[in-house]
C-alpha positions in Angstrom: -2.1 -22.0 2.6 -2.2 -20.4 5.8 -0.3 -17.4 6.9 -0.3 -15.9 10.5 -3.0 -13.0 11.4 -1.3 -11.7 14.0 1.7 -10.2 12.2 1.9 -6.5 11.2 3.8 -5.9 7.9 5.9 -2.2 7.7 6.4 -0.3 4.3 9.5 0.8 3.6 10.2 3.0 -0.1 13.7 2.4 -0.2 15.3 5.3 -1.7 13.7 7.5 1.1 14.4 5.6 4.2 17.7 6.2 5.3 21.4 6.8 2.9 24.5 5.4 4.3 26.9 6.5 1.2 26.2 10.3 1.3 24.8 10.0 -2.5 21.3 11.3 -1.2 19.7 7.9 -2.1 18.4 5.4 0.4 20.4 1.6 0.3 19.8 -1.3 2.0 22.8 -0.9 4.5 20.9 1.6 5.8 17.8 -0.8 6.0 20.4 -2.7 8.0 21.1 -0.1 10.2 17.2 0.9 11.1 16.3 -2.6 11.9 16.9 -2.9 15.6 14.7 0.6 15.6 11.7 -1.7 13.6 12.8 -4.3 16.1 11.8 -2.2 19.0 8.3 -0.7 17.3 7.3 -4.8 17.3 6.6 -5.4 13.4 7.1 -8.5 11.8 8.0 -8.1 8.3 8.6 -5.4 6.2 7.8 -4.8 2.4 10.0 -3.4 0.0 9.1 -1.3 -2.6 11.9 -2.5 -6.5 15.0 -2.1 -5.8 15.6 -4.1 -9.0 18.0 -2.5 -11.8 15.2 -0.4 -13.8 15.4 2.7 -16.3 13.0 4.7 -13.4 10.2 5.8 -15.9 7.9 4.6 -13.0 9.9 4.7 -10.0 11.4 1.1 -10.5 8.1 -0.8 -11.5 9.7 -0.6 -15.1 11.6 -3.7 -14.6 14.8 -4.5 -16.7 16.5 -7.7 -14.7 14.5 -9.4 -12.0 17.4 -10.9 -10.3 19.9 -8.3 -9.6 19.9 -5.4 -7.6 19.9 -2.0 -8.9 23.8 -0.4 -7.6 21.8 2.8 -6.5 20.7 0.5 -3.7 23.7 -2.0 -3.0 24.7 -5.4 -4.0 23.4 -9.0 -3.3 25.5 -9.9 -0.5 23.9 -6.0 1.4 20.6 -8.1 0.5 21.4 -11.1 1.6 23.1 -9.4 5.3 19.7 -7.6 4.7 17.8 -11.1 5.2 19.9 -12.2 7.8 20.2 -9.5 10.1 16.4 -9.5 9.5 16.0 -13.1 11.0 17.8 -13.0 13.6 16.0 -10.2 14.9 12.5 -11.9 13.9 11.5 -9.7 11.1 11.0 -11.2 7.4 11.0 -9.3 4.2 8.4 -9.3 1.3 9.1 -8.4 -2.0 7.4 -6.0 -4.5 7.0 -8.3 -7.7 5.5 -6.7 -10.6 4.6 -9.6 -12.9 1.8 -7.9 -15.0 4.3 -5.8 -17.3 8.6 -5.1 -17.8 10.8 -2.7 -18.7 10.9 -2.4 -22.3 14.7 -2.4 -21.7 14.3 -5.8 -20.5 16.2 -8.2 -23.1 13.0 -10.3 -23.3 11.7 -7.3 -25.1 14.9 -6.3 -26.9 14.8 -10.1 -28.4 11.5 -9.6 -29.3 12.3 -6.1 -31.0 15.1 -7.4 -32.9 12.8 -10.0 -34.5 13.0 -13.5 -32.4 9.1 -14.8 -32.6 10.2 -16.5 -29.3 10.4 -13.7 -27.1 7.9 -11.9 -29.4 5.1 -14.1 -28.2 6.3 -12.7 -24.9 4.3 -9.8 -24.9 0.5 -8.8 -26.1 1.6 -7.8 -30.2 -1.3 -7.2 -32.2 -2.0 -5.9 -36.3 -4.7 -2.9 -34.7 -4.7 -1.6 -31.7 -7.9 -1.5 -29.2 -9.7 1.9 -28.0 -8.4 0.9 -24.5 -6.7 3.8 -22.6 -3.1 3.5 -20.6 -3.6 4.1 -16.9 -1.1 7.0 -17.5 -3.0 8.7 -20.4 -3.0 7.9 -24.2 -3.4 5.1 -25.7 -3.0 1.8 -24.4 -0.6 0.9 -27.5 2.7 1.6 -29.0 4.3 0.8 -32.1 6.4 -2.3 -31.7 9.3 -0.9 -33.4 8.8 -0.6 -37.5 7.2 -3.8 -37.6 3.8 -2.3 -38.2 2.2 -4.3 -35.3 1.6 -2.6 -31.8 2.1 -3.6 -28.5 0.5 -3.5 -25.2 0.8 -1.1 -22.1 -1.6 -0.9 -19.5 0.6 1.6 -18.1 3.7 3.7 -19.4 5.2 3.1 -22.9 8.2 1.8 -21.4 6.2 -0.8 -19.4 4.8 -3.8 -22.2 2.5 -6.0 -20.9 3.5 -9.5 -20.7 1.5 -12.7 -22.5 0.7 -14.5 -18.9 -1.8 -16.9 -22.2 2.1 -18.5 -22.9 3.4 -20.9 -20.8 7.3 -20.2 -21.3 6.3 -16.6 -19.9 4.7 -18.6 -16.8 7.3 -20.2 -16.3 10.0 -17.5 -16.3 8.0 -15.9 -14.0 7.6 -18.6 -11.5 11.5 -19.3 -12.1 11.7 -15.5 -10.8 9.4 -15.9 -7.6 11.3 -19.2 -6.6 14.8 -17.2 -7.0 14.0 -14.8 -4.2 11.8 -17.5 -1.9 15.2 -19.6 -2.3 17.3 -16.0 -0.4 14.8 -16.4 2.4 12.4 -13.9 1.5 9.0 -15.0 3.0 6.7 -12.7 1.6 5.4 -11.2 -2.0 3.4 -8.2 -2.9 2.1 -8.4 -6.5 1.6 -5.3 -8.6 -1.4 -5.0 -10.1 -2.0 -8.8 -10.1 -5.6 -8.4 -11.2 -4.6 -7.2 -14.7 -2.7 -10.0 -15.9 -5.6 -12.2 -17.2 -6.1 -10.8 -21.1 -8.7 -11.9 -23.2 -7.3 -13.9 -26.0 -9.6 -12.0 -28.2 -9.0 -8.3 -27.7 -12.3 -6.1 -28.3 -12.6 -2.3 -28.2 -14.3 -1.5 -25.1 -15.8 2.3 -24.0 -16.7 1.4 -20.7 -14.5 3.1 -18.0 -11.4 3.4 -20.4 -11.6 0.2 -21.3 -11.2 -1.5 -17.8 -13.6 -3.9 -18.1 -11.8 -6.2 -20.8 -8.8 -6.6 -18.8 -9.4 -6.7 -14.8 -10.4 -9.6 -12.8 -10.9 -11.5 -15.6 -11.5 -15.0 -14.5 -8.2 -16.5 -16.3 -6.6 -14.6 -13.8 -7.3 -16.9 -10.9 -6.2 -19.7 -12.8 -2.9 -18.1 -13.1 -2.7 -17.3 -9.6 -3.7 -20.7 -8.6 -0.6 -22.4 -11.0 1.7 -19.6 -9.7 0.6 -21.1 -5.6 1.3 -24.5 -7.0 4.9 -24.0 -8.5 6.1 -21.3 -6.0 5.2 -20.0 -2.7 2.4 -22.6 -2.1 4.4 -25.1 -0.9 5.4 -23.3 2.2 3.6 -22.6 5.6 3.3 -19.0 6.9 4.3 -17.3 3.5 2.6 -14.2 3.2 1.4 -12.7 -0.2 -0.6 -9.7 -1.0 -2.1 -9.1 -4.5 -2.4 -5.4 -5.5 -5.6 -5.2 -7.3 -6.7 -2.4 -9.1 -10.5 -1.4 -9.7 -11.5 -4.6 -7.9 -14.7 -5.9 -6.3 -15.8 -8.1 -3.0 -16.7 -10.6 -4.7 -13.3 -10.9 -6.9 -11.3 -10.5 -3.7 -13.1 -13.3 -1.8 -12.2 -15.5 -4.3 -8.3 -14.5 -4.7 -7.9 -14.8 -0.6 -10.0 -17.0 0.6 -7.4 -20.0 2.0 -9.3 -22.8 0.1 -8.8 -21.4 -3.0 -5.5 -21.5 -2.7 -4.5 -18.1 -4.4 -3.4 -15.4 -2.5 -3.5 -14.6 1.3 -4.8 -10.9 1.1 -5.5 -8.0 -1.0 -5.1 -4.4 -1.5 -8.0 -2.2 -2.7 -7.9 1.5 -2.8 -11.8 2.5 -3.0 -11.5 3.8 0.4 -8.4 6.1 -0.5 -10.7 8.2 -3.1 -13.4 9.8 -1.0 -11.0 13.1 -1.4 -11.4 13.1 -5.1 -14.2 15.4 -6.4 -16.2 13.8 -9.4 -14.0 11.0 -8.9 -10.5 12.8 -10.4 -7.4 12.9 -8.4 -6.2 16.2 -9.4 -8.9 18.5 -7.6 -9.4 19.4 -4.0 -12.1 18.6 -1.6 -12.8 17.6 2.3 -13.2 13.8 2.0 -16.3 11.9 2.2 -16.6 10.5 6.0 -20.0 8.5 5.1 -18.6 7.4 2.2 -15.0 6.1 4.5 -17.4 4.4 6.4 -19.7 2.2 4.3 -16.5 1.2 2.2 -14.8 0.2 5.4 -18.2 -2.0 6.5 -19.2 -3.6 3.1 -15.7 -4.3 2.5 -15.2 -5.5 6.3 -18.5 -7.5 5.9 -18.2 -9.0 2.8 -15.1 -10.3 3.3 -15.3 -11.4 6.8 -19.0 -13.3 5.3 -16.9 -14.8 2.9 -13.8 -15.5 4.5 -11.4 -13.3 2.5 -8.6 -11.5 3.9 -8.0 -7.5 3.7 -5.0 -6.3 3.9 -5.3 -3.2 5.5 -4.0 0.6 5.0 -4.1 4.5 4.9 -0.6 5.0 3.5 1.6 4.0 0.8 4.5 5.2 -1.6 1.5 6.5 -3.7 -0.9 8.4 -1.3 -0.6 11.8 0.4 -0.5 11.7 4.2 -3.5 10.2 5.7 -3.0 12.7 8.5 -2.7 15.7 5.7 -6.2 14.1 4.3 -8.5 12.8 7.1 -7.1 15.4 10.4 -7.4 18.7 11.8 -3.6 18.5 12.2 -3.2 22.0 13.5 -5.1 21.2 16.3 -4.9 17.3 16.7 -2.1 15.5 15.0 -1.2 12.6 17.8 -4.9 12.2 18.5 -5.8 12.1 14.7 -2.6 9.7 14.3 -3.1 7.0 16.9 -7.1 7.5 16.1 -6.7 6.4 12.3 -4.0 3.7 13.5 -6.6 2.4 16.0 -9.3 1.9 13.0 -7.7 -0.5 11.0 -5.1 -2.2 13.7 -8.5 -3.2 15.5 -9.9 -4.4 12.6 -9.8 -7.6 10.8 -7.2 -7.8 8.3 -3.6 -7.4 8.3 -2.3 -3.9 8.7 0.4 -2.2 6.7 2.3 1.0 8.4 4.2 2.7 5.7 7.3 4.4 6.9 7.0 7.5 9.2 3.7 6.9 10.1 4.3 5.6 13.4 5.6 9.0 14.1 2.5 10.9 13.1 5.1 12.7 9.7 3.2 14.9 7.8 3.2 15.9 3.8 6.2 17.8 3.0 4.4 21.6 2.3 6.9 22.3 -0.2 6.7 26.1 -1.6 7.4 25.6 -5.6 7.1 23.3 -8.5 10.8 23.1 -8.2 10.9 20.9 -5.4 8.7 18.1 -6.9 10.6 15.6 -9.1 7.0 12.6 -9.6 7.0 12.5 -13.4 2.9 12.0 -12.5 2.5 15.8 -10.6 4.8 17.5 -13.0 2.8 16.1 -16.3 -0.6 16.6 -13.9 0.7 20.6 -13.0 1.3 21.2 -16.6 -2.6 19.3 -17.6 -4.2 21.7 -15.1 -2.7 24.9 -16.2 -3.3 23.5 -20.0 -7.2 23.6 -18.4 -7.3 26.9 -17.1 -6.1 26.8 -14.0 -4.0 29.9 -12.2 -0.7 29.0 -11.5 -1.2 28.9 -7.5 -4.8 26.8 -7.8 -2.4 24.1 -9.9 -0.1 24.2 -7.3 -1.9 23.6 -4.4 -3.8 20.8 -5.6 -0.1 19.7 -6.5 0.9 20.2 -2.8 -2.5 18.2 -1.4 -2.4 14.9 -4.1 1.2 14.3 -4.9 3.3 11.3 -4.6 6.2 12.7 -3.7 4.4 13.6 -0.1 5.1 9.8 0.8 8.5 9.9 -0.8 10.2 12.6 1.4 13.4 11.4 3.2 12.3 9.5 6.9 12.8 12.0 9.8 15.2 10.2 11.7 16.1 13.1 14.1 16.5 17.0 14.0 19.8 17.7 12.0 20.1 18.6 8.4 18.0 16.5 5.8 16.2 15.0 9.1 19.1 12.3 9.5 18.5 10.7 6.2 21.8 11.7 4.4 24.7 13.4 5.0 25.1 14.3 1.2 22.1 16.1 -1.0 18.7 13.9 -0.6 17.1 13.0 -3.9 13.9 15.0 -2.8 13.9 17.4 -0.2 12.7 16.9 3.6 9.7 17.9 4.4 9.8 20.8 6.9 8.2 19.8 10.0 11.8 17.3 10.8 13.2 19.7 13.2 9.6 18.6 15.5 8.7 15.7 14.1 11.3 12.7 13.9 12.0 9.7 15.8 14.4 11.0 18.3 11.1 13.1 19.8 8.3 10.7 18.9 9.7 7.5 20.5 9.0 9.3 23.7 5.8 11.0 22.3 2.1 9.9 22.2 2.2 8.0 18.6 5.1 5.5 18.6 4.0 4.3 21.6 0.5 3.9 20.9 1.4 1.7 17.8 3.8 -0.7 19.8 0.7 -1.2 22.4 -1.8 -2.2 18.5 0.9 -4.3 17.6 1.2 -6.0 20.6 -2.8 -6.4 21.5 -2.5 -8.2 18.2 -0.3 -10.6 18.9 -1.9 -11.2 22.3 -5.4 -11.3 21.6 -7.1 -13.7 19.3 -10.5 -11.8 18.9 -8.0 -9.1 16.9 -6.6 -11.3 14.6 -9.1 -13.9 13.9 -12.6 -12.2 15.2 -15.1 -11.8 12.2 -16.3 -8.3 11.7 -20.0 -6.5 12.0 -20.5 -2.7 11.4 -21.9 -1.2 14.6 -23.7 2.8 14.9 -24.3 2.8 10.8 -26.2 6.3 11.3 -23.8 8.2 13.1 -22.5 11.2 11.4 -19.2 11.2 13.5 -18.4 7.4 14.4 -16.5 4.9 12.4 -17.5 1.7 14.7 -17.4 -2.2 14.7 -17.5 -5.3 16.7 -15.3 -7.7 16.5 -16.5 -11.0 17.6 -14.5 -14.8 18.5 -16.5 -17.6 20.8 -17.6 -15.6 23.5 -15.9 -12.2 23.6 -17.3 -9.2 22.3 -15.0 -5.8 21.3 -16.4 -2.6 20.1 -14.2 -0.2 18.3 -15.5 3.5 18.0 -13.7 5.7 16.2 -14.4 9.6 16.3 -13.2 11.1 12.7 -14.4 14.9 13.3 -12.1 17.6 15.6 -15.3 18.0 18.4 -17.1 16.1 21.2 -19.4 13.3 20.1 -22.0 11.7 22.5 -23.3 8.4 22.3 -25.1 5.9 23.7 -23.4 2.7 25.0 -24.9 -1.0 24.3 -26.4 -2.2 27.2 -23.7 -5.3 26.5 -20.9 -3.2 26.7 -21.8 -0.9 30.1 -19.8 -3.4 32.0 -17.2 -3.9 30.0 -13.5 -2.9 30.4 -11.1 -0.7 28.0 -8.7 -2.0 25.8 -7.4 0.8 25.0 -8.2 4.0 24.5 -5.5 7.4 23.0 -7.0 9.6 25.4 -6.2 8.9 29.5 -8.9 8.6 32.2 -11.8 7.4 29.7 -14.1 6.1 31.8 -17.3 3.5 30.7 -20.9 4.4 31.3 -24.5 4.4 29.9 -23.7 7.6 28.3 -20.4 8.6 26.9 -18.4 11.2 25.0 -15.9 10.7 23.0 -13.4 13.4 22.9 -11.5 14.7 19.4 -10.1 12.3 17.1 -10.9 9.7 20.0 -10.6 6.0 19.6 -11.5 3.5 22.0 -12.1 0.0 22.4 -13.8 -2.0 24.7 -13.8 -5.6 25.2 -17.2 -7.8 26.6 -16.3 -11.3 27.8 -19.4 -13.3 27.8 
C-alpha cells in the first residue's frame, strides 16, 4: 500500500466553514464554493469531519445511517458535485469514519433493543458490567433497555460500542467503507481505530480508567489488516489515517508501516497535552516546551527507525488554537504562525492544516458562558464550579481549553459573522474577523508562507521522504532536526520563545543555503541568532 508523501491534507469541520442557505449552518455547497480558494493555497485533499444523519450528542460521531447525508448539510448529488468539482481542480476528499461505536438510534441497535439476537450480537451486551470508565465520565455501561443485561460505551451513552469479534458486523462495515471508495472518495480517517479490538473475556481493570483492556489490543491489527484486504487496499495512492487514542511507538509502527499492510498514518495527541497541569484538561498552565520537544523527537525517531508514518498536526475540531496555546500573540502572531507551520511541514510525516489556520485565526475570546454551546465545556464549567471554583476562574479555563474555539465560523472577510452566513451562525464569530480573515491574510505574511511549505514539499524529496534525527537536544529555546535523503542534509531550527536566541552553527551547515526562512535578510554564519518565533531551514548538498 503506498500513498504519496508529498501531499498536504486540509481539515475542514463542516458546519463552520462557510453557509450558503442563510440557516447559520455550514453545507457542502459552500465547500463547493471555497474550493478554487483551497485550490490556490496548494492542498491536495481535504478531510471532512460526519456530515452523516446523526442525533448530535457528540457532534455527529453518534452515527445513525452511514450512507446518507445529514439535510443540515445537503444532499448526495451536493456530495457528489462536491467530489467532482474537487477533481477537476486536483483535490480529493477523505472521509471521517467512526467504526468503533453508533448511534444508539441506529436501527442496528433499535433491532437489537426490540429483541432480534441478530443485531443483538451487534454490540458488546454483557450480564455485569466492568469497572471500566466512559471517556466522557461514568460508567462505561448502560442498561440495555429492561433486559437486565448492559451494554458497552467507551464514550457517550448514546454511542454503543460495536462487536468488531462478529464477522456480519465486519462485514457491514467493510460494505460501508466500499460505498463511499465507490463515490470517488480517496481517503479515510478512522475514529478511534485503536479501540475496536475487545477482549473476548472482559475483566475489571483499575489501571488508567480501565484503558489498558481495550486499546491497541493486538486483535485490532488483525482487523485492520482484513478491513485493507476487503476495502481500500486494493487501490494505489489511497490515503488512510487511524485516530488512535492513548497509543504508543511501537503500536503505531506496526499499524503504518507499508508492509504491514494496515494503515498509512496515525494520529497521536501526546504532544497536544503539555498545557494540562497534573495531566487534566480543565486547568490552566504555560505549556511544557521540553516536554514539546522530546515528544516531537522520540516520536520523530522512532517512527522514522521503524518506518511508520506520522501524520502530523497542531489543530483540529477538538483543540484550542495552537497560536492561543504555544504564542506570544500580542506581540508575534504571523511569526508564531508560520514558525509552528514550519515545524511540522519540514518534518517527516504528512501534515494536516485545519481550517483557518493558514490565516494565523485565533480562539474566539468569548465574554460569557452563554456563548458556548460544546455539551463537553458546559458539563466541564458546571464540574469546576461543583469543585470550588469562582465563577470567573471556571470561566477562563473554559475560554483557554474549549472546543468550540476550533468550531467558530471561518473568517472569510470583514462583514458580519466574518462572511460565513448571511443568517444567525450556529456559534458566534470569534472577534478578531474584522483583522483577521482571508480577504487581509491572502496578502499578509501567513497564507503565503504556507503555499511556499506546501510547495517545497511537493518539490523536494528530502521533505517528503528524508528520515528524521533530533538535532540541539539541550537547548532551552530550539525545537530542531535534520532531515536526511542520499546526500542532502536540511536542518530545521525552530525558536518557540518571544526573544533572541544564539546558537552555534554545525560546521556542515556554515556553507549552506536557506530554504526558507519567516523572517527576511537571514543571513548564514558560524554564529547565528535567531530572532522571535524564528524558523529557518537550511539545506547542505553533499
Amino acid at each position: 500500500m503506498t500513498f504519496d508523501k508529498r501531499k498536504v491534507v486540509y481539515q475542514i469541520y463542516p458546519k463552520s466553514y462557510k453557509d450558503t442557505t442563510g440557516n447559520g449552518v455550514g453545507d457542502l455547497q459552500g465547500i463547493i464554493q471555497k474550493l478554487p480558494y483551497l485550490k490556490e493555497l496548494g492542498i491536495d485533499m481535504i478531510w471532512l469531519n460526519p456530515f452523516y444523519p446523526s442525533p448530535q450528542h457528540d457532534n455527529g460521531y453518534d452515527i445513525s445511517d452511514y450512507t446518507a447525508i445529514n439535510p443540515d448539510f445537503g444532499t448526495m448529488a451536493d456530495f457528489e458535485e462536491m467530489i467532482a468539482t474537487g477533481q477537476k481542480l486536483g483535490i480529493d476528499f477523505m472521509l471521517d469514519m467512526v467504526l468503533n461505536h453508533c448511534s444508539t438510534e441506529h436501527e442496528w441497535f433499535q433491532k437489537a433493543l426490540a429483541g432480534d439476537p441478530y443485531y443483538q450480537d451487534f454490540f458488546i451486551l454483557r450480564d455485569q458490567p466492568t469497572d471500566w470508565v466512559s471517556k466522557f465520565g461514568g460508567n462505561a455501561w448502560a442498561p440495555f433497555g429492561t433486559t437486565g443485561k448492559y451494554y458497552l460505551h467507551l464514550f457517550d451513552k448514546t454511542q454503543a460500542d460495536l462487536n468488531w469479534r462478529n464477522p456480519h458486523v465486519r462485514k457491514e462495515l467493510f460494505n460501508i467503507v466500499n460505498f463511499w471508495k465507490e463515490k470517488g472518495v480517496k481517503g479515510f480517517r478512522f475514529d478511534v481505530i485503536n479501540l475496536i479490538g475487545k477482549d473476548e473475556v472482559l475483566k475489571d481493570c483499575s489501571i488508567n480508567d480501565g484503558k489498558p483492556a481495550y486499546t491497541d489490543r493486538p486483535i485490532t491489527h488483525d482487523y485492520l489488516k482484513m478491513m485493507n484486504q476487503a476495502t481500500f487496499g486494493t487501490e494505489y495512492g489511497f490515503m488512510t489515517v487511524g485516530e488512535m487514542s492513548a497509543t504508543t511507538i511501537e503500536n503505531c509502527i506496526l499499524y503504518t508501516a507499508p508492509d504491514r499492510k494496515e494503515l498509512a498514518m496515525a494520529f497521536n495527541f501526546h504532544h497536544l497535552k503539555v498545557d494540562y497541569k497534573d495531566g487534566k484538561k480543565w486547568t490552566l498552565a504555560d505549556f511544557d516546551f521540553q516536554e514539546l520537544k522530546r515528544l516531537f523527537h522520540t516520536w520523530g525517531e522512532g517512527m522514522s527507525e521503524g518506518n511508520g508514518w506520522n501524520a502530523l498536526f497542531y489543530n483540529n475540531h477538538d483543540q484550542p488554537r495552537a497560536l492561543n496555546r504555544f504564542v506570544d500573540i500580542k506581540n508575534f502572531r504571523s511569526e508564531g504562525a508560520t514558525m509552528l507551520a514550519a515545524s511540522i511541514h519540514l518534518s517527516r510525516g504528512t501534515p494536516y492544516i485545519y481550517m483557518g489556520e493558514e490565516i494565523g485565526m485565533l480562539d474566539p475570546d468569548y465574554d460569557s458562558m452563554a456563548d458556548y454551546v460544546d455539551v463537553e465545556s458546559l458539563n466541564a464549567y458546571h464540574i469546576m464550579l461543583d469543585e470550588g471554583k469562582t465563577a470567573e476562574e471556571a470561566f477562563a479555563i473554559i475560554q483557554a481549553k474549549s472546543r468550540d474555539n476550533s468550531r467558530i465560523p471561518m473568517q472569510w472577510d470583514a462583514s458580519e459573522h466574518a462572511g460565513f452566513t448571511t443568517g444567525t451562525p450556529w456559534l458566534k464569530a470569534g472577534k478578531t474577523y474584522r483583522k483577521i480573515n482571508v480577504e487581509t491574510e491572502k496578502n499578509g505574511r501567513i497564507f503565503p508562507f504556507y503555499q511556499e511549505l506546501i510547495r517545497l514539499r511537493k518539490t523536494m524529496p528530502i521533505i517528503a521522504e528524508g528520515d528524521y534525527s533530533a538535532a540541539y537536544k539541550e537547548d532551552k529555546h530550539i525545537y530542531a532536526f535534520e532531515r536526511r535523503l542520499g546526500k542532502q542534509t536540511l536542518l530545521v531550527l525552530n525558536n518557540f520563545f518571544a526573544k533572541e536566541v544564539e546558537l552555534e552553527l554545525a560546521p556542515h551547515y556554515v556553507d549552506g543555503k536557506i530554504l526558507i526562512s519567516n523572517y527576511p535578510d537571514t543571513s548564514i554564519s558560524k554564529t547565528i541568532t535567531l530572532q522571535p518565533y524564528q524558523a529557518l531551514a537550511i539545506l547542505k548538498e553533499g
